[in-house]
Structure formats: C-alpha cells, structure tokens
N, C-alpha and C positions, 0 to 999 in steps of 0.2 A: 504494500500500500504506500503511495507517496505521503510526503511529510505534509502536503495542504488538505490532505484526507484525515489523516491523526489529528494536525490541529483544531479540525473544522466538530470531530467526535467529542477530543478534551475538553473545546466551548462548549459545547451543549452537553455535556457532561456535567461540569462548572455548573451550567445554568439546571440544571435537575436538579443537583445538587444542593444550591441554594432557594430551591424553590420559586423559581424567579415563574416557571410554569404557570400553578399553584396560584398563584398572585396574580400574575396577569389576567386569570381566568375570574377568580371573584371579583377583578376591578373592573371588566368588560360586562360580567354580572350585574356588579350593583350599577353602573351606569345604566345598561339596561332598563333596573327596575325605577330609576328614578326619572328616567326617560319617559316608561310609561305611565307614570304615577303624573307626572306635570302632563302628558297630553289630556289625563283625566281631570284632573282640579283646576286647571286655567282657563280651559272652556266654561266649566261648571261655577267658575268667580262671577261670569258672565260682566268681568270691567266695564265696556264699551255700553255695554246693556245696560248696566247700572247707572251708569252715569245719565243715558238717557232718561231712564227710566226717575232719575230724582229732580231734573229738568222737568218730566211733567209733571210731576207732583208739586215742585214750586210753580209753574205755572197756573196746575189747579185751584193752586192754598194762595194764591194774587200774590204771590213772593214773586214778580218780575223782576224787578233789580238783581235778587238774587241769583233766578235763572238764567239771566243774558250774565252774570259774571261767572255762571260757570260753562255758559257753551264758549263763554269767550275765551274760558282758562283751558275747556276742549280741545277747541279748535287751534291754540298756542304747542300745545300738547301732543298735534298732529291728527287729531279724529278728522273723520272725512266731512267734509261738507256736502250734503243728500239733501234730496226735493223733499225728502219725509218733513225738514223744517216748516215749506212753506204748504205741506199737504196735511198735516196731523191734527185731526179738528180738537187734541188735546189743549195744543199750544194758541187756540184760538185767539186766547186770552194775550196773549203777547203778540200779535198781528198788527195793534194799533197803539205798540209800546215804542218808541222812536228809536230806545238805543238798543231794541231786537230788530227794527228796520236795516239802522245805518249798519248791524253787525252784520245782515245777510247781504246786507247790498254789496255790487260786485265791484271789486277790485281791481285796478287798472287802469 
C-alpha cells in the first residue's frame, strides 16, 4: 500500500478515535430538530398577522393615532404595503383620518 493510503487510514483512524464521527452526527441532528421546530412556531407566532390584526383593533377601539403609528413603524420595518389597507371595511374608521391618508399616499 502507498504511504498516501496509510496516511489517509491513520486520519480517519484519529478521527474515530476521537469521536469527531459521533459529534458531527448529533450536531447535524440537533440542527435538524431545531430547524424543524422554528418552521413550526414562526408561522404559528403569526408576527405579520398580529401586527395587522392589532391595527384593526385600534382602528375599531377609534385609537387612530395609534394605528397609523404602528402601520407607520410596519411599514419602517419592511411589511408590505397591500390594497387590503384601502379595501378592509375594518379600517373604515381611518379612511377619513388624514395622517392614515398622507401614510398610504404614494410616494415619488
């Protein structure tokens, strides 16, 4: 057998040896499980939904000030801006609030 055949046995030898295996295997593991654990609770946080979702409840409860400052801090935040604003008969209530107008008004 050539010396780059021995060598190549002794390293992976070594690494048996030390269990390096072993480890790499439960660390591929638990990445896995926590992989699949965040695809299940970060949808199920429903962020983006929530945040809508307490928008129209200040809207409902006549808290407009409040809700243009949080679609404001939204939209700073990166959330999309959707036709849902000017179609959701939730938000009715802020239709004829000025600083929910000038926030939807378009840009440019």
């Amino acid at each position: 057998m050539d010396e780059g055949g021995c060598e190549l046995r002794a390293f992976l030898g070594e690494l048996k040896r030390r269990h390096v295996y072993r480890i790499a295997v439960v660390n591929i593991a638990v990445a896995f499980v926590i992989l699949e654990a965040a695809s299940f609770i970060f949808p199920a946080l429903l962020l983006a939904d929530w945040s809508f979702r307490l928008l129209v409840v200040l809207a409902l409860l006549g808290e407009r000030e409040r809700a243009v400052m949080l679609l404001r801090e939204a939209f700073a935040q990166g959330y999309p801006y959707t036709l849902v604003l000017h179609t959701d008969i939730d938000l009715e209530s802020l239709r004829d609030y000025p600083l929910f107008q000038e926030l939807l008004r378009p840009k440019g």
